[in-house]
N, C-alpha and C positions, 0 to 999 in steps of 0.2 A: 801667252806672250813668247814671241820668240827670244830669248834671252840672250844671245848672239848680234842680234841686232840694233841699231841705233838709230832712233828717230828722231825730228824734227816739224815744232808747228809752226807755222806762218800764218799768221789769222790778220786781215783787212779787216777791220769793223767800220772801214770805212762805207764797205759794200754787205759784211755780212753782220747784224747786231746780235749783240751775245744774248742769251736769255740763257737762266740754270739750268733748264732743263739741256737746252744745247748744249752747255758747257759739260756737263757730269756724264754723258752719252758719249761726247769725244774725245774725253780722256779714259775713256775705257773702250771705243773703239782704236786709238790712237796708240792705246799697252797692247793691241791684239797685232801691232806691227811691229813691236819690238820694244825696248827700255827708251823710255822718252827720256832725252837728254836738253833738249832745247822745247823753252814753249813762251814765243813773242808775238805780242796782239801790238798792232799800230792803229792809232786814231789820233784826230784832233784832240787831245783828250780835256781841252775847253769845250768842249758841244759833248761828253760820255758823263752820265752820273756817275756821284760818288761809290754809289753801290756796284756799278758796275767793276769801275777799277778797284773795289775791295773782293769781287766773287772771283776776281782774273789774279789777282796776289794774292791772295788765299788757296787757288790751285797752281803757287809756282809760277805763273806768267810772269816774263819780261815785259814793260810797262815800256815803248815808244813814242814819245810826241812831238808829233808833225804839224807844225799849224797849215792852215789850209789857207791860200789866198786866192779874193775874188780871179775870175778870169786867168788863171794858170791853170797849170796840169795839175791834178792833184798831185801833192808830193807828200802823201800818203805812201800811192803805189810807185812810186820814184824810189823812194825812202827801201820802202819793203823790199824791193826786188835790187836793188844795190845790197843790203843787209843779206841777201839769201845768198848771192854770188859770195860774197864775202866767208860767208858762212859752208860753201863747197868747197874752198880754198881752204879754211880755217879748220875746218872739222871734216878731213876724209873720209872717219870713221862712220859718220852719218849714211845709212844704208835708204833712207826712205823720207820724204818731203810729202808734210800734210799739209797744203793750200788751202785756207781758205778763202774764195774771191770768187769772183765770175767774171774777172776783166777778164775782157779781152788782150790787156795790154801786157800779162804773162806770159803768152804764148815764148816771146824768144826767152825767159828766163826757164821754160818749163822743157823747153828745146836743149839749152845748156847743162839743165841736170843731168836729161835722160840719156846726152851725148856721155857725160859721166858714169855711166853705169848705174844710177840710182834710180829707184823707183818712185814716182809721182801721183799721189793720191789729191785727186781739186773735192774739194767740197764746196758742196755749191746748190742755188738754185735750176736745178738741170733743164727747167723751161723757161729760165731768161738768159743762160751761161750760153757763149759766143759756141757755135758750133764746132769750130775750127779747134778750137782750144779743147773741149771734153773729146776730142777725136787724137789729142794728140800726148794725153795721160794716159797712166797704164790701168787708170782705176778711179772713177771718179761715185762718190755719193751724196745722195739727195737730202738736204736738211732736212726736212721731214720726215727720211727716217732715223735721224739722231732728236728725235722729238722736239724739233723745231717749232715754237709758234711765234706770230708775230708781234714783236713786243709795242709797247703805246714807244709814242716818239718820245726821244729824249730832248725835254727841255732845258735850257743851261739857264741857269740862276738867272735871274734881273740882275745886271749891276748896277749897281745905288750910282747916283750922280750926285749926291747929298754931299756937305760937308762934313766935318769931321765930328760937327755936335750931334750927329743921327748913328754914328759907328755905334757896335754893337755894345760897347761901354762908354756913354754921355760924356764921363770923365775921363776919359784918355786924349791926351792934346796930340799934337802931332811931335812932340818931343820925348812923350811917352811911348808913341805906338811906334816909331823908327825904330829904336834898339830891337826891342821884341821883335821886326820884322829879319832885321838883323839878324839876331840870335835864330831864329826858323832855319834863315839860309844858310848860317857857316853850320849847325846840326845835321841840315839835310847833307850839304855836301860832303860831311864826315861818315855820314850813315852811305850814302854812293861810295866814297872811295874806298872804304873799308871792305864793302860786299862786291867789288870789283878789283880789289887788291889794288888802285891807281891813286895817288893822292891826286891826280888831274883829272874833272871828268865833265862828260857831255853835261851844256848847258840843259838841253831837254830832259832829261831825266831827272835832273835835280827839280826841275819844275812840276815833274809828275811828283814826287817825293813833298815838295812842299805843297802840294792841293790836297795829299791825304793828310798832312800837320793840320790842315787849314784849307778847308773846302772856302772861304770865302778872300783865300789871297789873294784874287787877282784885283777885287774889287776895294780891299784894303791898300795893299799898292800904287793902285791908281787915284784912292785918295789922298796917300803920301803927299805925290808927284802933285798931285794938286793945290795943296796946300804950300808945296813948296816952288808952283808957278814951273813946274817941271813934267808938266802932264804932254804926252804926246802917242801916236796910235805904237809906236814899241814901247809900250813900257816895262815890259818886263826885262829890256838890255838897258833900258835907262835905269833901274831900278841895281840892276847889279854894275854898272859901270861907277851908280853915287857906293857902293857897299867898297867896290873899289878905291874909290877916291878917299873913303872914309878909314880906309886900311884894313878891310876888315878879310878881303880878297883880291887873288891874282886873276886878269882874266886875258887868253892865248886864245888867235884865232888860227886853228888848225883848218886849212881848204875852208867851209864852208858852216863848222860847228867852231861853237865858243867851247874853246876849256877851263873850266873854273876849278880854284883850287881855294884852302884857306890858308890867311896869312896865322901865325903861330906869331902874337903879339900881346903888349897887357891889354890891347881894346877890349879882349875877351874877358876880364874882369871887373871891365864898366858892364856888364850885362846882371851883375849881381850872382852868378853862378860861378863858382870856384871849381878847379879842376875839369871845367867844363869838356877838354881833351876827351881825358879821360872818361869820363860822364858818357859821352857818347859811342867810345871805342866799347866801353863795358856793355850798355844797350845793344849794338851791333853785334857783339858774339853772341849775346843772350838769344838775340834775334837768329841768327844762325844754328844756335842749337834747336829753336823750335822748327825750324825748316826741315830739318834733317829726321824729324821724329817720324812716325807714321802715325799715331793717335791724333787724333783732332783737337785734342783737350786732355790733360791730366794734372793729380795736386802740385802746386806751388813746391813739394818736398821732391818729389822727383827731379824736377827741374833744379832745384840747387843741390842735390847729391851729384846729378851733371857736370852744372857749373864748377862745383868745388874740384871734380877728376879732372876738369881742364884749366882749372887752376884761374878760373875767374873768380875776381873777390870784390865783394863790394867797400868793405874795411876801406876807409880812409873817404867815401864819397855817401855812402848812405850809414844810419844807424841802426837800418837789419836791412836782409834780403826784402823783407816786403813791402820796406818803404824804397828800395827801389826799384820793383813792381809797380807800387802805386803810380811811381813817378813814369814809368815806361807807359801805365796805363793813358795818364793825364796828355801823353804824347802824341796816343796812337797808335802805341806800336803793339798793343795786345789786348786782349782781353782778360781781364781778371774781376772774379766771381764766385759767390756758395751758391752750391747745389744741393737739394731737399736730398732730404738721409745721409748726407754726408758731413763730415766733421774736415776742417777747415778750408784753404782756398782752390779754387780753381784756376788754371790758365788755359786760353788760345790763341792761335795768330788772329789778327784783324781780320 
């Protein structure tokens, strides 16, 4: 590793799909250019599995979601190549850009780095990649040799068209499962704003945030909206405009992203969780200490000798550390587990 240097990934999956073995080959060809400081995948990530976006936040990936519309440009790589520019402005110190794509339609953003001084590594399929473009990087490599194979396609869930008597508990009316939907959203967006330092943040990403809560929100959602004669093909700005109207959030259209934020009101105590604030600011540091670790996994004791030097405490919201484990578990936001020969719990990131 060159330790001096400062790297960055830009991964399409619109064009390139991740498989583990890809993934674990270019973050160690990826260290051999320097200290990786940025690493953001963009996809529709309603058409990416669940496992996929757990293998891509589990190695540090930023998580972008771009929906894709019939008969447009993909804005995918719209999306991506505005974020990269943004990204040579924002971060000078960034010595090196890892692409992965094979559009063609990088050529002027691959133009603009290299006028920068940085250097450009495309990773790519090198016998479908635009010729023009692997002629105009200072260094480009073949997915095949970061053990590329080709993965089965990715199928995105059936969504149920059913009513609400088919959802996933018979017993939940639609007066029941609103708050709960509720409560998903002003979490998720506490858990974004906190790991972004912003109390205002991109609608897209809270939306990546609530599919790992709940691989099946979209379809939950849209049976809300239907029950309540509110179904229409946005429903996911319809769905946060009623969260709005119900006070539960603010929502600010900056150019062409919604910025949501949570309102700090008593609604948050019709959800039956007290302290919920807080509840979720404490999860999010916890979350941040395991980021920060280099082990994969280690006891539950370590991590709260951690917590306690950073003066995170669970006092006043759980009745020990491990029930609010349990409850990070129930979320999502970890894994927690015994391992043979070993004497009590385990944890790791999702």
């Amino acid at each position: 590793m060159k330790e001096d240097q400062d790297v960055a990934i830009f991964w399409d999956l619109e064009n390139i799909q991740a498989t583990r073995f890809l993934l674990s080959d270019l973050i160690e060809e990826a260290e051999s250019f320097g200290r990786v400081v940025i690493r953001r995948a963009f996809a529709d990530w309603r058409k990416r599995s669940e496992q996929t976006a757990k293998d891509l936040l589990k190695n540090q990936f930023e998580l972008h979601h771009f929906p894709h519309k019939r008969h447009q440009k993909n804005s995918v790589d719209i999306s991506m190549a505005v974020n990269i520019m943004e990204t040579i402005i924002s971060h000078p110190n960034i010595s090196s850009f890892l692409i992965l794509s094979d559009d063609k339609d990088f050529r002027p953003i691959v133009q603009a780095i290299r006028r920068r001084g940085k250097e450009v590594c495309l990773i790519c399929d090198e016998d479908k990649a635009d010729t023009e473009l692997l002629g105009m990087v200072d260094r480009s490599i073949h997915i095949d040799d970061l053990g590329y194979t080709e993965p089965e396609e990715e199928v995105k869930e059936e969504e149920t068209q059913s009513d609400l008597s088919t959802t996933e508990s018979k017993s939940e009316t639609g007066e029941e499962l609103l708050p709960v939907l509720f409560h998903n959203l002003t979490e998720s967006i506490r858990h974004v704003s906190i790991e972004q330092e912003n109390a205002s943040v991109d609608h897209n990403t809270v939306l990546t945030r609530l599919k790992i809560i709940d691989p099946k929100i979209d379809s939950k959602i849209k049976t809300i909206l239907k029950w309540l004669k509110k179904d229409n093909p946005k429903w996911y700005l319809t769905f946060l405009n009623l969260a709005a109207e119900e006070g539960y959030i603010t929502i600010d259209l900056e150019d062409t992203i919604y910025k949501i934020s949570v309102v700090e009101s008593t609604k948050l105590s019709e959800l039956g969780l007290t302290n919920e604030q807080r509840v979720t600011e404490y999860f999010a540091h916890i979350s941040k200490i395991l980021k920060n670790l280099d082990n994969p996994e280690f006891p539950i004791s370590t991590l709260a000798q951690l917590a306690n030097k950073a003066d995170y405490t669970y006092k006043g919201l759980f009745s020990s550390f491990l029930k609010a484990l349990e409850e990070m578990k129930s979320r999502k936001l970890i894994k927690l587990y015994k391992k043979k020969n070993t004497m009590g719990w385990w944890i790791s990131e999702v």
